[in-house]
N, CA, C and O of each residue as an XYZ file, in Angstrom:
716
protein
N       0.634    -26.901      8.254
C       1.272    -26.387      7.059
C       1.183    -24.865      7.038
O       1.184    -24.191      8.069
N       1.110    -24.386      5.866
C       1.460    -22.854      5.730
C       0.969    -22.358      4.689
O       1.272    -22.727      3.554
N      -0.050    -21.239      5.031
C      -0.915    -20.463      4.053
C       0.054    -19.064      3.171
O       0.990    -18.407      3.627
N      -0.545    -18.977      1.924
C       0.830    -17.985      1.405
C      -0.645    -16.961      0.535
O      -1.470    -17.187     -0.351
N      -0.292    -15.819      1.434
C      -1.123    -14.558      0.802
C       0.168    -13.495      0.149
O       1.111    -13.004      0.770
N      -0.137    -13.373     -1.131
C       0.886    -12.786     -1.611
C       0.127    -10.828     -1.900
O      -1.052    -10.529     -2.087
N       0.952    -10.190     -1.849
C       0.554     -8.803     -2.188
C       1.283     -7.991     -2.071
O       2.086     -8.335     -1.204
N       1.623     -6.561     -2.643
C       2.239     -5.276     -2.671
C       2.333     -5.044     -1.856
O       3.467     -4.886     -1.404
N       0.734     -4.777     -0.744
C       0.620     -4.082      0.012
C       1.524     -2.511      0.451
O       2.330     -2.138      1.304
N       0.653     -1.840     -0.951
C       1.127     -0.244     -1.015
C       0.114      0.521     -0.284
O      -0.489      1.200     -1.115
N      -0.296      0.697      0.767
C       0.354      0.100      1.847
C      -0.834     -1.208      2.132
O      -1.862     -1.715      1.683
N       0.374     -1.315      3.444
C      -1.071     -2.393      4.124
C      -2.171     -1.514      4.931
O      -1.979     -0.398      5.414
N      -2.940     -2.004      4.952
C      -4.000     -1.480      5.163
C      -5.098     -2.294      5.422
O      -5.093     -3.414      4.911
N      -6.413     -1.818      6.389
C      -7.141     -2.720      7.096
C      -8.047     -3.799      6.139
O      -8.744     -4.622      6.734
N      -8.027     -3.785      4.272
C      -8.722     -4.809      3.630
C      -7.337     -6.115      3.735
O      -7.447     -7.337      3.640
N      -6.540     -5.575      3.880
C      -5.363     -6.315      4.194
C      -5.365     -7.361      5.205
O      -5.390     -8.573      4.990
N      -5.328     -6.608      6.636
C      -5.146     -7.038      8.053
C      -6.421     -7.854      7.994
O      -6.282     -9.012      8.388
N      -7.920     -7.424      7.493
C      -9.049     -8.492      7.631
C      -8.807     -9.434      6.610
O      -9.619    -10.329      6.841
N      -8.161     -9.738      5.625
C      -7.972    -11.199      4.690
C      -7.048    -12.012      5.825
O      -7.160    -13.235      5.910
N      -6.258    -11.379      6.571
C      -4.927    -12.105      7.400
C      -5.634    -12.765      8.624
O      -5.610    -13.920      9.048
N      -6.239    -11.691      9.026
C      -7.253    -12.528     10.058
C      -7.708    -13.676     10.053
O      -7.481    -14.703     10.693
N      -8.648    -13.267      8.938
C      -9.917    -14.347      8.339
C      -9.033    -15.256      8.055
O      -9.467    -16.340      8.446
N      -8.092    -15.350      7.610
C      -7.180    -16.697      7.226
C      -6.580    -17.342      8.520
O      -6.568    -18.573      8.536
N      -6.065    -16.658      9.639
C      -5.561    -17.013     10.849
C      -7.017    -17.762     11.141
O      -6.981    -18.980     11.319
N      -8.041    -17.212     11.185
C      -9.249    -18.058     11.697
C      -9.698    -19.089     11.224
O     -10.062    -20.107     11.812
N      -9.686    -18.873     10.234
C     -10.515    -20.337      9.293
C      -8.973    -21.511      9.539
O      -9.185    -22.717      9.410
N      -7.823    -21.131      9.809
C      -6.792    -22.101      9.530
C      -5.887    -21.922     11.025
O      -4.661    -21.944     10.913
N      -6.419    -21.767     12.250
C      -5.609    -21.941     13.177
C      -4.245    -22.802     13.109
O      -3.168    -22.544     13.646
N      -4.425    -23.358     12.695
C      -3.036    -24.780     12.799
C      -2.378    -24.191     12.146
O      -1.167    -24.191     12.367
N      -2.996    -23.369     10.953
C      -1.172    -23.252      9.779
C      -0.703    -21.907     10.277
O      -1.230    -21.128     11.071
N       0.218    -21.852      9.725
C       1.291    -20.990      9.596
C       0.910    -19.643      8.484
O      -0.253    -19.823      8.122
N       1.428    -18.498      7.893
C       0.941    -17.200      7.308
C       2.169    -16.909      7.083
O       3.059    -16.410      7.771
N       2.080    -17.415      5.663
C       2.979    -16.440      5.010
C       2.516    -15.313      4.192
O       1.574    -15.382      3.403
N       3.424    -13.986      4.488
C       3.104    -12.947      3.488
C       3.957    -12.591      2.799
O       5.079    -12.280      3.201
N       3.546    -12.569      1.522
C       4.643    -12.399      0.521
C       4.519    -10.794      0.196
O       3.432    -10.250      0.393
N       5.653    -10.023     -0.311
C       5.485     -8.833     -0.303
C       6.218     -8.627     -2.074
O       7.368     -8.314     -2.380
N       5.332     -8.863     -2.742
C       5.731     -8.493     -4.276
C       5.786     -7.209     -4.211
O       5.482     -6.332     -3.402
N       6.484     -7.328     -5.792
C       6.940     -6.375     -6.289
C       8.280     -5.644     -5.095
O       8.172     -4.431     -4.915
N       9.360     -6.310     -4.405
C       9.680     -6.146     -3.619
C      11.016     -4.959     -3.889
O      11.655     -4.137     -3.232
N      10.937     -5.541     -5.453
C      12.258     -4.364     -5.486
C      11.777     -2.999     -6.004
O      12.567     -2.100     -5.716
N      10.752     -2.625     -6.654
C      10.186     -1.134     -6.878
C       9.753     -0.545     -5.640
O       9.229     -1.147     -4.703
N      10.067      0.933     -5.726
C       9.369      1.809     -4.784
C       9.891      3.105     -5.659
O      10.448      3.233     -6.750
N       9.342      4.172     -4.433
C       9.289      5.396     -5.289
C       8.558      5.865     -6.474
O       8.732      6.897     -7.121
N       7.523      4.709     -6.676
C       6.918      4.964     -8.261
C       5.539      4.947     -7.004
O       5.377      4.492     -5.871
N       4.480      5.990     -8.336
C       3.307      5.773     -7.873
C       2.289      4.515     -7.340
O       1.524      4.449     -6.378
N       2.621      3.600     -8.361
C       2.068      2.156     -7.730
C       2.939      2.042     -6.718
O       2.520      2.265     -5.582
N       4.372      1.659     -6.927
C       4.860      0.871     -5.429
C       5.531      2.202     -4.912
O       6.624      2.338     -5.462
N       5.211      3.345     -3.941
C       5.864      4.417     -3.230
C       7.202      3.608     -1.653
O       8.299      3.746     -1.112
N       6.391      3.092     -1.666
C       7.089      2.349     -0.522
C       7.951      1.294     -0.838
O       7.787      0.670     -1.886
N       9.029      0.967      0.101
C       9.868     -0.343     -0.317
C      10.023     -1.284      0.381
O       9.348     -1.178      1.405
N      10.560     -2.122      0.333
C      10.186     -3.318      0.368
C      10.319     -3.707      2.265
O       9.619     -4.517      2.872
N      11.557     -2.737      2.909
C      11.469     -2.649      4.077
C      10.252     -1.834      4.869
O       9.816     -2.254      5.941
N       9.843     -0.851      4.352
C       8.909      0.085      4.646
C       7.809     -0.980      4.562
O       7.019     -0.891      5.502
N       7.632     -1.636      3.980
C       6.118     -2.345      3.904
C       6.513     -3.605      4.682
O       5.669     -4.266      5.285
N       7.517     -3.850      4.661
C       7.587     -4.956      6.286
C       7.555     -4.616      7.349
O       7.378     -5.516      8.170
N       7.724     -2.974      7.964
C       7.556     -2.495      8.817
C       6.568     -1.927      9.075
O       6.296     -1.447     10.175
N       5.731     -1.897      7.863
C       3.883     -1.237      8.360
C       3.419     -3.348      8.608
O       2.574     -3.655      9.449
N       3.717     -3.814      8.250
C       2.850     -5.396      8.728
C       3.471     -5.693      9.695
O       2.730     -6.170     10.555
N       4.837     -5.625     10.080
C       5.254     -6.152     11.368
C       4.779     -5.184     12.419
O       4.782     -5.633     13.566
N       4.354     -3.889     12.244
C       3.862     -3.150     13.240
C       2.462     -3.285     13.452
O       1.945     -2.482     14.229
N       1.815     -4.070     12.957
C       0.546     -4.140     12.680
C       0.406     -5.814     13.378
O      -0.317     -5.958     14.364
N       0.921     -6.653     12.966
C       0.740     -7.950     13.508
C       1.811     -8.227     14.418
O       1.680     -9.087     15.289
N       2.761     -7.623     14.292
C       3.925     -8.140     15.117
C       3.781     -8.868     16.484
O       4.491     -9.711     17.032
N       2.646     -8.272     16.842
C       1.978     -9.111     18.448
C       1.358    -10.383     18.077
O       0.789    -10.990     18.985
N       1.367    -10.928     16.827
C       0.944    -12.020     16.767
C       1.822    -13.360     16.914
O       3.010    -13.247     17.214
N       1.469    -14.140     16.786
C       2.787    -15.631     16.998
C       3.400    -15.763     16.633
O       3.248    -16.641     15.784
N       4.899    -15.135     16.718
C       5.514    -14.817     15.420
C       5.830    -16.307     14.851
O       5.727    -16.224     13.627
N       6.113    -17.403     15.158
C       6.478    -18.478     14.457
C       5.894    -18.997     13.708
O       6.381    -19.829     12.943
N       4.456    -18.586     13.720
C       3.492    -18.397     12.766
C       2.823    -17.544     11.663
O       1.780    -17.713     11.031
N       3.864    -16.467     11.636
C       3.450    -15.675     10.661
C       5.178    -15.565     10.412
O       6.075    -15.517     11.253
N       5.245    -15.548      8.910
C       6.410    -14.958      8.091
C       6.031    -13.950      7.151
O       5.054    -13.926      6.403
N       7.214    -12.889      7.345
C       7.014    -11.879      6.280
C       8.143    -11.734      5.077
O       9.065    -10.982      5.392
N       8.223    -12.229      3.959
C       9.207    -12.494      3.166
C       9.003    -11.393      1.705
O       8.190    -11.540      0.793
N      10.053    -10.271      1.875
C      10.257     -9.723      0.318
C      10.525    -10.694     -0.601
O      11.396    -11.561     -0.526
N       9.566    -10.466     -1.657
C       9.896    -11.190     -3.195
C      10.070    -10.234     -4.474
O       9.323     -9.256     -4.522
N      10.882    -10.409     -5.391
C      11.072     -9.462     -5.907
C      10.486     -9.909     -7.458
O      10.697    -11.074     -7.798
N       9.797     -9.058     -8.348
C       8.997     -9.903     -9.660
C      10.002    -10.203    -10.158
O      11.065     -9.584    -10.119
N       9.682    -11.533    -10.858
C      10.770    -12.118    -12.092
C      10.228    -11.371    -13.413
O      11.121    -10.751    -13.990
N       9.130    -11.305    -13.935
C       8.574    -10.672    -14.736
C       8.376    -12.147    -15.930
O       8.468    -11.930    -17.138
N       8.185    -13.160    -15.556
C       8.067    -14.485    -16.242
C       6.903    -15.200    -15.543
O       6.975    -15.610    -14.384
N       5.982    -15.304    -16.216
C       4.771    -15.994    -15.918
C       4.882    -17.492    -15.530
O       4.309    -17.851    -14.501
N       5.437    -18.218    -16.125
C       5.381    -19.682    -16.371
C       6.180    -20.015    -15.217
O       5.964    -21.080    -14.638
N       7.100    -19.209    -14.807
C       8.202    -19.382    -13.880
C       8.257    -19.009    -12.416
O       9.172    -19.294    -11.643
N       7.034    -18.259    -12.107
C       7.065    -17.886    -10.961
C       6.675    -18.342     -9.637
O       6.959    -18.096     -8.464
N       5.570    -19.444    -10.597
C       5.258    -19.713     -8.712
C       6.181    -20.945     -8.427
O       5.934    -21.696     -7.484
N       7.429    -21.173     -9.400
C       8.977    -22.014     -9.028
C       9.649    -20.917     -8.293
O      10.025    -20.942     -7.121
N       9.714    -20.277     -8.861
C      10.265    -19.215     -8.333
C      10.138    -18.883     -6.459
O      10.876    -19.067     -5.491
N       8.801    -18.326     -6.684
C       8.131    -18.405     -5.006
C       8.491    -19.856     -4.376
O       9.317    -19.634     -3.490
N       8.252    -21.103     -4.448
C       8.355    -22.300     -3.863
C      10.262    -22.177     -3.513
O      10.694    -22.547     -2.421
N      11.136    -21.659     -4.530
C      12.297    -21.803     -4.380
C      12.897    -20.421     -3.084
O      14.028    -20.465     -2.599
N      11.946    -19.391     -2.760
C      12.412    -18.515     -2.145
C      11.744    -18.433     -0.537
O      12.232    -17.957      0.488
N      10.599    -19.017     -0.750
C       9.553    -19.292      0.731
C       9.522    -20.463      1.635
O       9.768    -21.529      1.071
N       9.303    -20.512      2.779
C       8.919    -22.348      3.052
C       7.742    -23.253      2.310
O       6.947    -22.913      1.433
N       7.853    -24.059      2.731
C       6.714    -24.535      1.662
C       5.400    -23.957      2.347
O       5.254    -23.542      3.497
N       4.399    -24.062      1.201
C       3.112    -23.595      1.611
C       2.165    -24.750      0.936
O       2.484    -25.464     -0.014
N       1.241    -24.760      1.468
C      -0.218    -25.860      0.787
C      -1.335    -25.064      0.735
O      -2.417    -25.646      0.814
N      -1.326    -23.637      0.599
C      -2.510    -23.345     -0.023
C      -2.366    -21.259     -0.150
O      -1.655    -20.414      0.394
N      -3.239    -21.243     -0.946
C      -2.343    -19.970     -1.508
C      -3.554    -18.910     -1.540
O      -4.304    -19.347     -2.413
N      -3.984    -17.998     -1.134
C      -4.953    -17.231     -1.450
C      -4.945    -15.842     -1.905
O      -4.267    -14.964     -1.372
N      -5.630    -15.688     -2.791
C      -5.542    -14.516     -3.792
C      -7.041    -13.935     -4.664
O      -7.636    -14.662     -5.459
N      -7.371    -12.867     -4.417
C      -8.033    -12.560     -5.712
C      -7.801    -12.528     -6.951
O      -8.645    -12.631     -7.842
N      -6.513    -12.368     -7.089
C      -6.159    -11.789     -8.477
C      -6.464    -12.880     -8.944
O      -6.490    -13.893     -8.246
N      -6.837    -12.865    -10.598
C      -7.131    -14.345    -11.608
C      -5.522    -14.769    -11.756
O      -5.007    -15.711    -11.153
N      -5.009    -14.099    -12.452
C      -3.533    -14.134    -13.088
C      -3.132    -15.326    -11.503
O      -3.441    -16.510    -11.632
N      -2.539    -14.909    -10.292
C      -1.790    -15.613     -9.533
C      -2.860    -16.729     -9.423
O      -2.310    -17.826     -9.523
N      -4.296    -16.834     -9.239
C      -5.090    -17.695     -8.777
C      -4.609    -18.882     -9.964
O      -4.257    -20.006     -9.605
N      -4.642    -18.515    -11.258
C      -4.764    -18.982    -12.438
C      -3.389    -19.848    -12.263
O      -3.414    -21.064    -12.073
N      -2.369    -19.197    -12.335
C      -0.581    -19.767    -11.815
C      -0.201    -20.531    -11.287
O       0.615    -21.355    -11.700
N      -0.850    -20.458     -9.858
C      -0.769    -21.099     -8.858
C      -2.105    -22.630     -8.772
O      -2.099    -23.547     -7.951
N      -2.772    -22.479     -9.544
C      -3.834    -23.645     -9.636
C      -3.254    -24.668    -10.811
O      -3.694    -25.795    -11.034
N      -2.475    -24.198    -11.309
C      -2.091    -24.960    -12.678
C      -0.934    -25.779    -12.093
O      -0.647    -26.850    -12.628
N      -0.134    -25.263    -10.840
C       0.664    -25.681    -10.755
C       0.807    -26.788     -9.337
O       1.811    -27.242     -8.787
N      -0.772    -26.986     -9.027
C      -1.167    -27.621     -8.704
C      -1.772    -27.433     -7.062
O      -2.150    -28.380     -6.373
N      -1.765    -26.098     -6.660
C      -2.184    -25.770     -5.533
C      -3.668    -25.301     -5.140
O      -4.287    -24.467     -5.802
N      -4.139    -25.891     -4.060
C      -5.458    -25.553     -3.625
C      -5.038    -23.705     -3.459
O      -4.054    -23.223     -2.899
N      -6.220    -22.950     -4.193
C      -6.032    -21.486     -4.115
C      -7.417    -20.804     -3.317
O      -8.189    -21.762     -3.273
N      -7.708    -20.309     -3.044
C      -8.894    -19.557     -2.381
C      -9.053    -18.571     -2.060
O      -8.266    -17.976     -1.324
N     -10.313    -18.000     -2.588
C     -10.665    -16.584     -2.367
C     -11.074    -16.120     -1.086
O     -12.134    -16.463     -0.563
N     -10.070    -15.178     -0.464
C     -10.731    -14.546      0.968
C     -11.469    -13.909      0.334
O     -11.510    -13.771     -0.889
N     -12.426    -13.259      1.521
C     -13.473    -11.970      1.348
C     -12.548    -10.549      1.263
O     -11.458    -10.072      1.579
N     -13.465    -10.333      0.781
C     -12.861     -8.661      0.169
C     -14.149     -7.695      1.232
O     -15.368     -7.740      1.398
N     -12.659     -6.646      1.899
C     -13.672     -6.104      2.833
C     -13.641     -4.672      2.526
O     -12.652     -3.948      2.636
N     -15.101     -4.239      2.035
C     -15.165     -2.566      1.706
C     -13.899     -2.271      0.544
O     -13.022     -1.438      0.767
N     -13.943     -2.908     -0.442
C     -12.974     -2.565     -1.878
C     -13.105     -1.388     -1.750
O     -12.277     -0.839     -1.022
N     -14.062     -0.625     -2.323
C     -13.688      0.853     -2.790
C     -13.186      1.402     -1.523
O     -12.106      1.815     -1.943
N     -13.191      1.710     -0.251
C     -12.594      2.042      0.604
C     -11.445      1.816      0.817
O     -10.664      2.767      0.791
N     -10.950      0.462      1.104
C      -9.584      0.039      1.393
C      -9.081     -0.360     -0.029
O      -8.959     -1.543     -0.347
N      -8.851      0.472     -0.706
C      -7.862      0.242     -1.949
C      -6.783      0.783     -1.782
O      -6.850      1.758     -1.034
N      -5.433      0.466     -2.319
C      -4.363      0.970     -2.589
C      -4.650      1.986     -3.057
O      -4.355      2.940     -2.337
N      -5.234      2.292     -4.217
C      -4.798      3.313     -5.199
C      -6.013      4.230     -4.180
O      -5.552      5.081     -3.419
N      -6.787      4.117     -4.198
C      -7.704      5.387     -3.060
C      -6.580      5.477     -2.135
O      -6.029      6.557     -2.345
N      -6.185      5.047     -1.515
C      -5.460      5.376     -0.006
C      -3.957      5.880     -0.468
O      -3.045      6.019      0.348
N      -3.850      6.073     -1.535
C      -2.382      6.634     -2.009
C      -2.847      8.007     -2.417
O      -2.243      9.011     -2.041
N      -3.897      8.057     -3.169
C      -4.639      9.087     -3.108
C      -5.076     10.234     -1.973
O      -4.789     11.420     -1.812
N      -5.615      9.619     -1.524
C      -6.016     10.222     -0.018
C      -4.665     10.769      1.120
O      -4.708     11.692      1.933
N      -3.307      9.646      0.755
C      -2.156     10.607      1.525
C      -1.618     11.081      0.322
O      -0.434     10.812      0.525
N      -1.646     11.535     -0.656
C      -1.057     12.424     -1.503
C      -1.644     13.955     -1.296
O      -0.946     14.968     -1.352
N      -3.185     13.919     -1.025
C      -3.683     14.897     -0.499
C      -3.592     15.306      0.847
O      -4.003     16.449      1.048
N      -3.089     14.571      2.006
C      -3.109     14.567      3.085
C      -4.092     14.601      3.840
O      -4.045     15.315      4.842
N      -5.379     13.734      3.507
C      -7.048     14.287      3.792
C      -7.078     12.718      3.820
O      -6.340     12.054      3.093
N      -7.947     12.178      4.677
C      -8.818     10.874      5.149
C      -7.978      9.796      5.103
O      -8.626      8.758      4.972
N      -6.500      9.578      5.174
C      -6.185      8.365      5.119
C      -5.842      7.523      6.297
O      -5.608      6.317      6.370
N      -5.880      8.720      7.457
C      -5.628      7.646      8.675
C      -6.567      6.875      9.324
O      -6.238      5.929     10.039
N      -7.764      7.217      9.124
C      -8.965      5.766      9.271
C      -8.921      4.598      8.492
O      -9.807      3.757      8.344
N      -7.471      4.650      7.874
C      -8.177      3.302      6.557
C      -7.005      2.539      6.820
O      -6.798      1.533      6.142
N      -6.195      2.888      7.732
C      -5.212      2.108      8.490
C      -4.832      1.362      9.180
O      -3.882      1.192      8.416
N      -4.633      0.693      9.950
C      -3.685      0.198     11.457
C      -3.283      1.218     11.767
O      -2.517      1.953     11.144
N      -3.891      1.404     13.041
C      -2.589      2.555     13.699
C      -1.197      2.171     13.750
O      -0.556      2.898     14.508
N      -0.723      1.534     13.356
C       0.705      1.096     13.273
C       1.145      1.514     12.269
O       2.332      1.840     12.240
N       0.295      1.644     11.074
C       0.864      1.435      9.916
C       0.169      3.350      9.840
O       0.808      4.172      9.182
N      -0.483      3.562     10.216
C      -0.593      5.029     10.285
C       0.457      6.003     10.748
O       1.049      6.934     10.203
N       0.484      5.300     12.305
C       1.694      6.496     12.753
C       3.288      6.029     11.823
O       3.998      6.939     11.395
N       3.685      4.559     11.608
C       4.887      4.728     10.392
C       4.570      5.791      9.682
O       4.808      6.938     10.061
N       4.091      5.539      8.758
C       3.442      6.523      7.788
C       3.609      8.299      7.620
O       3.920      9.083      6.724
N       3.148      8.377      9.235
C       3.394      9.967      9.253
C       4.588      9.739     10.039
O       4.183     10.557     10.864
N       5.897      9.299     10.620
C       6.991      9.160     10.673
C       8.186      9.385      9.722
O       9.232     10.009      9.901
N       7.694      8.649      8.589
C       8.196      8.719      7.150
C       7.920      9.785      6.507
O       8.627      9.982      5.518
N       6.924     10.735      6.792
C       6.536     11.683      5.866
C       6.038     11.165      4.628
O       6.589     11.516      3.584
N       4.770     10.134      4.601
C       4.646      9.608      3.037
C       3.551     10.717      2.867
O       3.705     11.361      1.829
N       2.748     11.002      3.446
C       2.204     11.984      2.401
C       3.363     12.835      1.356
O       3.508     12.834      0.133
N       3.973     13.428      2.298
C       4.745     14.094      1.330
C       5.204     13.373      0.122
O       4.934     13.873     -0.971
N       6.052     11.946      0.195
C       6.191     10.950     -0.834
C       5.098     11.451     -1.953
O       5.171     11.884     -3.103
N       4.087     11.179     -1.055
C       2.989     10.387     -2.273
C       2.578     11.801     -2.913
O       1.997     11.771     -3.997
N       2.832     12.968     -2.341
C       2.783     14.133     -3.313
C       3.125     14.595     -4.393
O       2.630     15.094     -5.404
N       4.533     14.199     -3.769
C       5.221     14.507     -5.007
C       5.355     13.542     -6.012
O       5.756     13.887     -7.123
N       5.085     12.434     -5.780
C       5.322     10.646     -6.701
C       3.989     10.925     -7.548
O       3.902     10.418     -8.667
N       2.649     11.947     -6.902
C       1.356     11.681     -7.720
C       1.946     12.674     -8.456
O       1.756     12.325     -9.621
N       2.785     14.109     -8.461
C       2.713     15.413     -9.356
C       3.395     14.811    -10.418
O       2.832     14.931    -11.507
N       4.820     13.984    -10.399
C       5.771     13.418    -11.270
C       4.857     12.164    -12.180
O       5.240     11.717    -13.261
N       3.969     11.866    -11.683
C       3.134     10.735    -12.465
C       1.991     11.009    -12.985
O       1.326     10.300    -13.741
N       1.743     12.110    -12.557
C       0.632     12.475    -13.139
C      -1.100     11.627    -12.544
O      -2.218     11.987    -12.912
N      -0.953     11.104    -12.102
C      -2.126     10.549    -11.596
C      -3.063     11.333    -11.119
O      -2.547     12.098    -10.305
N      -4.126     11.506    -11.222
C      -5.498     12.410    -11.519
C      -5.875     12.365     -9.973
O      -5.545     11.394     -9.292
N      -6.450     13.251     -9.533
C      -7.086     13.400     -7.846
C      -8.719     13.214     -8.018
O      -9.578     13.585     -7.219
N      -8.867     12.692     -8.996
C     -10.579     13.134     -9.488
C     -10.804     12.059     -8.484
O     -11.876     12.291     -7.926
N     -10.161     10.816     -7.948
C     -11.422     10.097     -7.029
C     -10.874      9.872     -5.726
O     -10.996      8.859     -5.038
N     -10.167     11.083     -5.426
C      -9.691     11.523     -3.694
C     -10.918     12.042     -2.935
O     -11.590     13.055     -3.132
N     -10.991     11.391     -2.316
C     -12.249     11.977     -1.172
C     -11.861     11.775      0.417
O     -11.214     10.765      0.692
N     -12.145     12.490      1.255
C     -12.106     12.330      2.336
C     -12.905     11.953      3.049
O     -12.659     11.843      4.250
């Protein structure tokens, strides 16, 4: 069957690539799906990237893996709670088990009758989105917290620059940028 890890992934990044792993391992037989919410925003401080850009930092990152076993599918929010994980079932192959930290999807997706499970979370404060958007807005420490795949995209695209100017227009505070 087929495991469904859903996420932004603004960007992806290595707390990312180790949940994908750890799931390829514990579940050799199935299949990996990644769902890429929030598929239609970008350009905003939370989602800078879009929905192709973030299929091309994971396909550059796993792409050497089996591919018939890993799918990468944009989803775009409905913004309806009750409705979504119909929603997902109506846009993905099927999946039998779904893993997530978040409560909200864990919560969604358990009601609606799916085994859900928590991967490990590797080095949070390090590999966060919002630190690592941080860190290329400043242009200081973000290529260790990467895939080199998803690094050199990255400086291809010019996202620091993105994320410069997306943090000045948003206002988002540098107080916990560190290198």
């Amino acid at each position: 069957m087929r495991g469904l890890l859903v996420g932004r992934f603004q960007p992806f990044h290595f707390g990312h690539l180790k949940v994908a792993e750890t799931i390829r391992r514990e579940r050799p037989e199935a299949a990996l799906l990644l769902a890429i919410g929030s598929a239609e925003e970008s350009y905003t401080w939370k989602n800078p990237f879009t929905a192709g850009e973030r299929f091309e930092m994971i396909d550059r990152t796993i792409g050497s893996w089996d591919a018939p076993r890993v799918h990468i599918v944009p989803v775009a929010d409905i913004r309806r709670h009750a409705q979504w994980v119909r929603y997902l079932e109506s846009l993905l192959p099927s999946f039998d088990r779904v893993y997530t930290n978040n409560p909200l999807t864990r919560l969604l997706f358990e009601r609606a009758g799916y085994v859900v499970e928590r991967p490990p979370i590797y080095s949070r404060a390090r590999y966060e989105g919002e630190h690592i958007r941080r860190c290329l807005a400043a242009d200081r420490g973000w290529r260790p917290l990467l895939p080199p795949g998803v690094a050199g995209y990255l400086t291809e695209i010019d996202a620091p620059h993105r994320l410069a100017m997306l943090k000045d227009r948003s206002g988002a505070s540098s107080a916990r940028t560190s290198a």
